[in-house]
Every structure is written in C-alpha cells, then in structure tokens.
C-alpha positions as a Markdown table, in Angstrom:
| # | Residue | x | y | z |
|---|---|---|---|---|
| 1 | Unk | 1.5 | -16.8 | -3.3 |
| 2 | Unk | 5.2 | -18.4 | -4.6 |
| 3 | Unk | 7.2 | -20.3 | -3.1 |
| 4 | Unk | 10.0 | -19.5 | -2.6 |
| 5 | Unk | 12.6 | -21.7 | -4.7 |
| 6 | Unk | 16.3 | -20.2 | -4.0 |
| 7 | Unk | 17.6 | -16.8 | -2.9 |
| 8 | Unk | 17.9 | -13.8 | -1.7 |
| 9 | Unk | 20.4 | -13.1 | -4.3 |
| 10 | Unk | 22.1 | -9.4 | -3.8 |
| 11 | Unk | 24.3 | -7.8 | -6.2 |
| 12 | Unk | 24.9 | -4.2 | -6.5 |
| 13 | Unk | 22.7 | -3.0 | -4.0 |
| 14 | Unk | 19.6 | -5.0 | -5.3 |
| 15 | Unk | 18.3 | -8.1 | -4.4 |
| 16 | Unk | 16.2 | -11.0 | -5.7 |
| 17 | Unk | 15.1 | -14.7 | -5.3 |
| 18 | Unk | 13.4 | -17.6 | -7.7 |
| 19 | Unk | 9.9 | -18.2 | -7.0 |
| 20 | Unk | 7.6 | -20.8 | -8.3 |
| 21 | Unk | 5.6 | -19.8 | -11.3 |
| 22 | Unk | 2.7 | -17.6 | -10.2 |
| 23 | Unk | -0.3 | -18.6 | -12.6 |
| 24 | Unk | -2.5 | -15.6 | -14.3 |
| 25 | Unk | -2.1 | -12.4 | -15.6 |
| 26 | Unk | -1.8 | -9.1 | -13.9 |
| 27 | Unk | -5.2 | -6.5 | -15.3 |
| 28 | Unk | -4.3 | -3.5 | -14.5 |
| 29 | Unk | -6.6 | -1.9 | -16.5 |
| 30 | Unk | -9.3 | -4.1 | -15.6 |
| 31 | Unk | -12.5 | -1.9 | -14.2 |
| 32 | Unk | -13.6 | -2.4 | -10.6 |
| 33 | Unk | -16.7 | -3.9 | -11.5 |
| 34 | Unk | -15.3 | -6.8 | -12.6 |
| 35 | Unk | -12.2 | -7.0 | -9.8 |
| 36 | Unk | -14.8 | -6.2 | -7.2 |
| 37 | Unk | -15.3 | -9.3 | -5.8 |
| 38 | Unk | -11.9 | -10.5 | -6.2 |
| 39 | Unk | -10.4 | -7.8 | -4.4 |
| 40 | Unk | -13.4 | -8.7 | -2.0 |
| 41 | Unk | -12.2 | -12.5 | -1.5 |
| 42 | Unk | -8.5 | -11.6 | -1.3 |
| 43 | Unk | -9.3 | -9.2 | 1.9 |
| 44 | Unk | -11.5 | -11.4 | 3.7 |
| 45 | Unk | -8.6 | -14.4 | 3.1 |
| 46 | Unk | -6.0 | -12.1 | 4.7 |
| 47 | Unk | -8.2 | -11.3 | 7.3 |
| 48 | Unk | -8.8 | -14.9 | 8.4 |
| 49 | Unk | -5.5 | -16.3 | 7.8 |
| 50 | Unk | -3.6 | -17.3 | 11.2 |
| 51 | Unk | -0.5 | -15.6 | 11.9 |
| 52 | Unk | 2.0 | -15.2 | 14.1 |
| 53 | Unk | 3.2 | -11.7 | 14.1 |
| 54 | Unk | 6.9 | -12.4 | 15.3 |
| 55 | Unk | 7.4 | -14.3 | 12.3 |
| 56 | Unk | 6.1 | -10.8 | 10.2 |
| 57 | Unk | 7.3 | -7.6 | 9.6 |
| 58 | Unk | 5.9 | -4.7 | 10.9 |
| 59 | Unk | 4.0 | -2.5 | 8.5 |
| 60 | Unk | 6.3 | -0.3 | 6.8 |
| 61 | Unk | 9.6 | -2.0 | 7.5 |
| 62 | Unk | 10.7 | -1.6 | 3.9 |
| 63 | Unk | 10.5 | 2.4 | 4.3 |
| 64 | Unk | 12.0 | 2.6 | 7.9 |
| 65 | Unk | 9.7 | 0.9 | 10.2 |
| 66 | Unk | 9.4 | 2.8 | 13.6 |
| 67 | Unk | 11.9 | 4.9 | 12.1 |
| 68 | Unk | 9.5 | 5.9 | 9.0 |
| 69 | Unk | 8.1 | 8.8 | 11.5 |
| 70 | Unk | 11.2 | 10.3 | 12.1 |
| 71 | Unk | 12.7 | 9.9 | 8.7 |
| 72 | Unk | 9.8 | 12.1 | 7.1 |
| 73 | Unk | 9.7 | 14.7 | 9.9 |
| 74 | Unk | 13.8 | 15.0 | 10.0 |
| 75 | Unk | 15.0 | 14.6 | 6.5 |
| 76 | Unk | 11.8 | 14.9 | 3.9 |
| 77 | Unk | 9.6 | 17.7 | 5.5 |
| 78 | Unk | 13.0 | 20.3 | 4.9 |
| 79 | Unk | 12.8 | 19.6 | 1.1 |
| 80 | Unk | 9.1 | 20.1 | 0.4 |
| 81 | Unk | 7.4 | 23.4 | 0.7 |
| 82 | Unk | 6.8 | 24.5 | 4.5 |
| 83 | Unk | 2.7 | 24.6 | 3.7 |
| 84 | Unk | 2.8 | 20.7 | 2.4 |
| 85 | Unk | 6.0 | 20.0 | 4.6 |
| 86 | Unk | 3.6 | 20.6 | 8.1 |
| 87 | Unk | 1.0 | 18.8 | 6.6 |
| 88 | Unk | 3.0 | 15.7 | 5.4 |
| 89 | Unk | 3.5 | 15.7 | 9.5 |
| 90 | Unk | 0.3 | 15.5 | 10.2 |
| 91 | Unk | -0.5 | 13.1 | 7.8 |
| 92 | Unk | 2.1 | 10.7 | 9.4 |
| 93 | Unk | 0.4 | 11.5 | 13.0 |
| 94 | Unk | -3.1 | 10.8 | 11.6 |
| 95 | Unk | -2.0 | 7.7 | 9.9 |
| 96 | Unk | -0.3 | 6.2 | 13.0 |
| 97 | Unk | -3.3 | 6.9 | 15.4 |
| 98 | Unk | -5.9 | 5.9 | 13.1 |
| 99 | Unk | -3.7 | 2.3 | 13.0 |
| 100 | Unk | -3.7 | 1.8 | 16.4 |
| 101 | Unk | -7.2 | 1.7 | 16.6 |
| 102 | Unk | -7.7 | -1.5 | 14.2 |
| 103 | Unk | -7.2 | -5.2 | 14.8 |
| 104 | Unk | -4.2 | -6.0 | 13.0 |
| 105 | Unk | -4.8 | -8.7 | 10.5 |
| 106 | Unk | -1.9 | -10.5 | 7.5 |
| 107 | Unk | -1.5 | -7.8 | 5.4 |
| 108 | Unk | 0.0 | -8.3 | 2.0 |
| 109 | Unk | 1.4 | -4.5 | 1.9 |
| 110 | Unk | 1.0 | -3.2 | -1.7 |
| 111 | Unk | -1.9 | -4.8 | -2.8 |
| 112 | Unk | -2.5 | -2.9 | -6.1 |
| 113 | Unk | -3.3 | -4.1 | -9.3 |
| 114 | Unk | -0.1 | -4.6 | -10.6 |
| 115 | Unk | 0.8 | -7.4 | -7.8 |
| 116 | Unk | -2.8 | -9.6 | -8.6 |
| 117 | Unk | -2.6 | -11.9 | -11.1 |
| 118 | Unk | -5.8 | -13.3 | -13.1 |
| 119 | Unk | -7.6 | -16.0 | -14.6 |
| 120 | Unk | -10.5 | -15.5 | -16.8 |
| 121 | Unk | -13.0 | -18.3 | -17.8 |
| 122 | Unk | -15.2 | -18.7 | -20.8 |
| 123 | Unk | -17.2 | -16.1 | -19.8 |
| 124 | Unk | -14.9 | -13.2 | -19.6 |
| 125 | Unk | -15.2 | -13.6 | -15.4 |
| 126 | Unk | -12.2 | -12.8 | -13.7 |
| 127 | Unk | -11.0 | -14.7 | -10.7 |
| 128 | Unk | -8.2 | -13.9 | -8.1 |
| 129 | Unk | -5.2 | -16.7 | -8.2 |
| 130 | Unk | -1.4 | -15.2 | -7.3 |
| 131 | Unk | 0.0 | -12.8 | -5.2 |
| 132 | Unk | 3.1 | -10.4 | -6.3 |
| 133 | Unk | 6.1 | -8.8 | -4.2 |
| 134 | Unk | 5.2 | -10.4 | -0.9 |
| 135 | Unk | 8.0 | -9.0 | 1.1 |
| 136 | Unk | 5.7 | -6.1 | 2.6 |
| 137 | Unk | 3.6 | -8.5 | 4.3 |
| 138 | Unk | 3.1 | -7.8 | 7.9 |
| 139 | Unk | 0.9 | -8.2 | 10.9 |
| 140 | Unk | -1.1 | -4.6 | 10.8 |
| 141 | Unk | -4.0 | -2.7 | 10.5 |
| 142 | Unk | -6.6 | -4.1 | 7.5 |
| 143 | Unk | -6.8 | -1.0 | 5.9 |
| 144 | Unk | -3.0 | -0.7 | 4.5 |
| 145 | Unk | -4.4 | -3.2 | 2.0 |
| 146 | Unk | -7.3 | -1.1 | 0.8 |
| 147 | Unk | -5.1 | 1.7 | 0.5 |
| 148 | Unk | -3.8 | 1.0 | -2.9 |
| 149 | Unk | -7.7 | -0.1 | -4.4 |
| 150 | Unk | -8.9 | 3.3 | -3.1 |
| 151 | Unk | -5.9 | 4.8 | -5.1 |
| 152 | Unk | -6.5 | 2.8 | -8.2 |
| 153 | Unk | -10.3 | 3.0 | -8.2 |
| 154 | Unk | -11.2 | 5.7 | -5.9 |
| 155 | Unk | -12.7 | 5.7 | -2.5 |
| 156 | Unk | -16.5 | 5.9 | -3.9 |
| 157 | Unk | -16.1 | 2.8 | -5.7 |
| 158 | Unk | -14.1 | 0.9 | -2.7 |
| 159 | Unk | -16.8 | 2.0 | -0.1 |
| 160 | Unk | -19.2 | -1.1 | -0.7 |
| 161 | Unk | -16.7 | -3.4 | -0.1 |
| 162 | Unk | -15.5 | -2.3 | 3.7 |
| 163 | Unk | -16.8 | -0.4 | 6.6 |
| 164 | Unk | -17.2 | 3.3 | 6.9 |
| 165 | Unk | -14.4 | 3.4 | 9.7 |
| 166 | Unk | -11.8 | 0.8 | 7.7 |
| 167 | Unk | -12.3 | 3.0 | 4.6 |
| 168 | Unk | -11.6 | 6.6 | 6.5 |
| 169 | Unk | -8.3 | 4.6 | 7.5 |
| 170 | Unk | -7.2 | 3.4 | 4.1 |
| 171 | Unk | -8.1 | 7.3 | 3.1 |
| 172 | Unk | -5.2 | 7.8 | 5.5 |
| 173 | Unk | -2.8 | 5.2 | 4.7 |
| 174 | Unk | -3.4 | 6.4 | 1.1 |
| 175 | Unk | -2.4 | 9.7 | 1.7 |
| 176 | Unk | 0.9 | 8.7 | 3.0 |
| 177 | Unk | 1.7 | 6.1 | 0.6 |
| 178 | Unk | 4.3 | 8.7 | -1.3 |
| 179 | Unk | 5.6 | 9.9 | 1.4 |
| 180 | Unk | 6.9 | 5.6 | 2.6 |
| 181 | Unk | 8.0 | 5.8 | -1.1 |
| 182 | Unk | 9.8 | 8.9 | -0.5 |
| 183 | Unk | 11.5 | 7.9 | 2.9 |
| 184 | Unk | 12.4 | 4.2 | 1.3 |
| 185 | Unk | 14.2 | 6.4 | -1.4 |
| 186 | Unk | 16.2 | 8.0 | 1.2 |
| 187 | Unk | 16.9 | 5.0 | 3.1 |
| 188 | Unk | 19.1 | 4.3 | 0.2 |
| 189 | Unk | 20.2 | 7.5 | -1.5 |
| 190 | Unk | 17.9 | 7.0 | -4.5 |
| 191 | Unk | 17.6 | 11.0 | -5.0 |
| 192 | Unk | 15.7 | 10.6 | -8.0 |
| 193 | Unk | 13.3 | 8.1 | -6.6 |
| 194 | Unk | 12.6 | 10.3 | -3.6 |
| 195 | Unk | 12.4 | 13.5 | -5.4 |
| 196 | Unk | 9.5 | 11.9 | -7.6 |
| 197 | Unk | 8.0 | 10.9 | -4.9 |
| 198 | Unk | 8.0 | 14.2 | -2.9 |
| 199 | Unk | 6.7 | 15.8 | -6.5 |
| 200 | Unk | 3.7 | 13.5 | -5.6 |
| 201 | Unk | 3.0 | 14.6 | -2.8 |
| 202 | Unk | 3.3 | 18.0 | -3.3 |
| 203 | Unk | 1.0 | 17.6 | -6.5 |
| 204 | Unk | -1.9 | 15.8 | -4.8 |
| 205 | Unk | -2.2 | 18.4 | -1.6 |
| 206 | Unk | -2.2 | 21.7 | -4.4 |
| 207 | Unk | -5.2 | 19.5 | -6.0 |
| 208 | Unk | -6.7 | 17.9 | -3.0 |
| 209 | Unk | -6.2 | 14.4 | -3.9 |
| 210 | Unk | -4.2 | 13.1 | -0.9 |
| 211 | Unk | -6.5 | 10.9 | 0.6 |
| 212 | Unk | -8.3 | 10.1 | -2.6 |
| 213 | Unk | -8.2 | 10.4 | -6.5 |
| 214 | Unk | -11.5 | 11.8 | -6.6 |
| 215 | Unk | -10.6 | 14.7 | -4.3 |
| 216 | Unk | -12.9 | 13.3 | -1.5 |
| 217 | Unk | -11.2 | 13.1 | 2.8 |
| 218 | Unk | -11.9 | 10.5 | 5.0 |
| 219 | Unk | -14.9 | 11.5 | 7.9 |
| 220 | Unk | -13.9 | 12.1 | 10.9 |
C-alpha cells in the first residue's frame, strides 16, 4: 500500500492526498485464472495482518456506517419500486446478520480489480504488488473483500478460493454493494450518482443477478 506523503487536501467538496508511487499496473481485464492466486495471497495477508480495530473504520463508514441501515430503509427504499424496495430491506438485514457471524479480519473494502496493481515477469505470470483507494479499510467480516472478485468473476469461479460459508457471505455483501453506492450518493446529494446506482439494483433483482453475475444465491 502508499504511503502517505501529504494531505487530505479538500476543495470543492472533494478531497485528496499525495501518496508514494504505487509500482504495477492495474489488469482489469485479466482472467481469473491468472489473478487466482494473487487474489489468493492478498486475502490470506489481510487476514493475518495485526490490527487494532480502534485505529480502523468500521465497514461501511464511507456510505453511513451504523447509519447505512437506516439510510436505505428511510430515504432509498421510497424511490425504487415497492417489489425491489422490500427486498433491498432484506438484503440489508441478511447482510448485517450474516456479518456478525464472521471473525472480523483488515479488510481493504473495495478490493476489485481496478484497485490491484500488477507485475508480470518473463513469463507472462502475474504477481500482486500495490493496493488502491485504501480509505475503506476496516476491521470486519472477510468476506466484504470477496465481494467485489465474486462480482468481477462470478461466484463459481471464486468458490475454490474460500469456504462454502465465507462465499454465501460475500454473495450477500455483493448484493448490497449498489445499494452502499446508492446511500454514499445521498450522503452527499449526488442525485445522479445515486439514481445510477438504484438503476442497478433495480436491474440485477428483474434478472436475478443480485448476489451474483451468473444469476446463482448464496445457500442457506
């Protein structure tokens, strides 16, 4: 990860800081066979690395925190249709109970493809060396970080890499991911943000793709 060089900087209602150069490129298109083990080493790092969760936030804190609950139930479920709006509350409740359940671990937050940088030797082999966007990081639940691979490569592809139990929680935190999008929108009166969002999530539960691209749910 960077360090950290000077900032925050905010200036019209965004904000940024100067981090050290962060070595590799992103591959975003790179297929899972060959980010497998990658992805593989980056999880099992967080989950060993020592923290102390008073010095972290808690999951979510960029889309309300404690307050994401309430924000979805009070001011997003009105503007999506009743049928996805009660189950957008549900998916909240799942999500939250299926959490509380797991042995919170570092968690980077949004680790997709497009915050993993890159090297590739001789060989064409590509190897994990920077982390993106490390303001999400907090002290939670393991799966949050699968949660973005199941969305970029699909749960049957991520299923070798965790257990059956972590993956049926990702499943969840997957299907909810729009919806912290939607409510970090709102936070801040990004209406256009929030409505794309909300088109998300209206568009994956018509086609059954909540929890996963391939149209699979987690088991109960």
């Amino acid at each position: 990860m960077p360090d950290v060089l000077e900032g925050p900087v905010e200036d019209d209602g965004a904000s940024g800081v100067l981090t050290a150069y962060v070595p590799g490129t992103i591959r975003a298109d790179a297929a899972w066979d060959d980010v497998r083990e990658g992805y593989a080493t980056l999880l099992e790092g967080l989950g060993r690395a020592a923290t102390d969760d008073h010095e972290l936030g808690r999951p979510r804190s960029w889309c309300g925190g404690a307050q994401w609950p309430d924000v979805v139930q009070y001011r997003l479920v009105p503007l999506l249709p009743s049928d996805v709006g009660r189950r957008a509350a549900r998916l909240v409740h799942d999500v939250l109970g299926a959490e509380a359940e797991a042995s919170p671990v570092l968690v980077h937050g949004d680790l997709g493809p497009h915050n993993v940088t890159w090297a590739v030797d001789a060989g064409g082999a590509l190897t994990p060396v920077g982390l993106l966007d490390v303001d999400h990081a907090a002290h939670g639940d393991p799966a949050i970080d699968v949660a973005p691979l199941v969305g970029a490569f699909g749960a049957a592809a991520v299923a070798d890499l965790v257990t059956a139990e972590t993956l049926a929680r990702a499943m969840r935190h997957r299907a909810t991911l729009s919806l912290q999008v939607a409510a970090a929108a709102e936070l801040i009166d990004d209406v256009s943000l929030r409505d794309h969002a909300l088109a998300n999530v209206v568009s994956r539960a018509r086609a059954g793709t909540l929890y996963d691209p391939g149209g699979s749910a987690p088991s109960d």
